[in-house]
N, C-alpha and C positions, 0 to 999 in steps of 0.2 A: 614659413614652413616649420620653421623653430620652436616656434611660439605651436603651433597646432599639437605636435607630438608632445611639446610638456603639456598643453593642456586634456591631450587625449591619457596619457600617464596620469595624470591626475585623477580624471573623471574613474579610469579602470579601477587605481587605486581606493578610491572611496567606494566604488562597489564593490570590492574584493575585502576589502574591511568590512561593511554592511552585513554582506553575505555570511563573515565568519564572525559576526558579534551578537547573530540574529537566533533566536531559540525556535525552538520547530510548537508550533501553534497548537497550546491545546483545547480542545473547542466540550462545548457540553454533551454529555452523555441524551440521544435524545430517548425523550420516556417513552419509545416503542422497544428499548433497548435496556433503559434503568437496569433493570433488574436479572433479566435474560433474555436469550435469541428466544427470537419467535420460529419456528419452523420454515423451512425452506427446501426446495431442488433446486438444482441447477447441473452444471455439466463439467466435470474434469478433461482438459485439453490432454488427452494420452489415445495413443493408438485405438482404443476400446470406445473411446466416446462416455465415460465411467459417468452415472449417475451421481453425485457429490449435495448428501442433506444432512440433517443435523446431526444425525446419527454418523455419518461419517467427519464431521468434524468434531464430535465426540472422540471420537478415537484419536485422531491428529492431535488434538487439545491435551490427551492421556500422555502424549510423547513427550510434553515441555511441560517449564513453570508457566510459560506466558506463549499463545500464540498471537502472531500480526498477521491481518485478514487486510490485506494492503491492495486498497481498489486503485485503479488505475486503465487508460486509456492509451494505446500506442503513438496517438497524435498530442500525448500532454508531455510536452517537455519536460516540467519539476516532477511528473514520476518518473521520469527516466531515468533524472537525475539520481534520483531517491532509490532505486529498485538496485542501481549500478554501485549504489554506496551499500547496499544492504550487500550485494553477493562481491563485494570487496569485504565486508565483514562476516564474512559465514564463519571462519573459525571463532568469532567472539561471539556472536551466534548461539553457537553450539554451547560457550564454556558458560556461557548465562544459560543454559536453556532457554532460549527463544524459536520457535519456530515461525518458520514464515510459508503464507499464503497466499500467491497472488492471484487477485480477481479480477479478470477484466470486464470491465463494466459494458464491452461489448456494442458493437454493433453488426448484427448481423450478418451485413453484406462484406465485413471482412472475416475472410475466409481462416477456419482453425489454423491451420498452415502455417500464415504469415504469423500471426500472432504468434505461435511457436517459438514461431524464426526469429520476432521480432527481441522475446525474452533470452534468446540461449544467444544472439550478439551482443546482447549487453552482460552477461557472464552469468545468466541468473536461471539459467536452463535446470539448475538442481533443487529450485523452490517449485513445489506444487503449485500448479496451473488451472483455475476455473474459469470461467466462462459464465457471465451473468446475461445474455443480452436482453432478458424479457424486463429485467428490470427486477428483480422476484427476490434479492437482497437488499440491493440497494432502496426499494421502497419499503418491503417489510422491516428493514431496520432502520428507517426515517431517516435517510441518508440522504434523501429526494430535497431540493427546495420547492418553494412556488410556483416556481416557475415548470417544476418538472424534470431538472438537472440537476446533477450532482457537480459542486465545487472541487474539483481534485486538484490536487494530491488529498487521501482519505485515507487512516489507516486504525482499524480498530483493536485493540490489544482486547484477548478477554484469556481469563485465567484457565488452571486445568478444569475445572467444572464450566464452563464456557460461561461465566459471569465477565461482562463487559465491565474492564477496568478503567482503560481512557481510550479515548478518540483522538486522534491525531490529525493538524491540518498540514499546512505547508513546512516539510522539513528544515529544520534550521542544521547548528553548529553540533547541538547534541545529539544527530542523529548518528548512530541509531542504538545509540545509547541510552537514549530516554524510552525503548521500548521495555528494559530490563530494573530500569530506575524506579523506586516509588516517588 
């Protein structure tokens, strides 16, 4: 029984080291995005059901040096993880000018509600909430693989003028620090 618990302490510690040695993945800009958004709708999760297109993330983009357009799925755990560490950092956030956008990438049959509900337990109820389910971001900005999925955790950073600056994969040690960092 000895022997299992050091070797279970073990095993946790080498992932706990891992975890915190590991940098948050930056992946390439895809050239549906190079240069800029391409146009889009989709839907603001608020009482109103809000209409939310480029024109409205113009203005969002106008409030910060950098906004994160951070896709994410209620059933993916490393965004969970991700979104929890972000509204654990809202006050650093702010003193970087960062803003954040969460996008759920959506599926239908789960109800605006939950998904709500889903952000505001994990403390992040004060980041703007969309709703992507047709797919209408995530494909027009080549977010999509071959398969027709998207890899998440997914986080696009683009400047005030909505020029995508990096793409962001699996969070590592520097998040979310690396949103404000060149």
């Amino acid at each position: 029984m000895r022997k299992f618990f050091s070797v279970l302490i073990l095993a946790l510690a080498s992932v706990a080291f891992a975890q915190s040695e590991s940098l948050t993945a930056q992946l390439m800009l895809p050239s549906a995005i190079k240069d800029s958004l391409p146009w889009f709708a989709v839907r603001e999760i608020n009482e109103a059901s809000s209409p939310f297109t480029k024109v409205f993330l113009s203005r969002e983009t106008a409030k910060a040096e950098r906004t994160a357009l951070v896709f994410f799925a209620t059933w993916c755990n490393p965004c969970k993880a991700g979104i929890k560490r972000l509204a654990n950092a809202q006050a650093e956030l702010k003193e970087h000018k960062v803003n954040v956008i969460l996008v759920n990438i959506g599926v239908r049959e789960v109800e605006e509600k939950k998904i709500r509900s889903w952000v505001n337990s994990i403390g992040a109820g004060t980041f703007k909430l969309i709703i992507d389910p047709f797919k209408v971001m995530t494909e027009g900005f080549g977010l999509v693989g071959k398969s027709g999925e998207i890899a998440l955790p997914k986080t696009l950073v683009v400047d005030q003028k909505m020029k995508p600056v990096k793409l962001l994969g699996q969070e590592g040690s520097d998040w979310p620090q690396i949103l404000w960092e060149d």
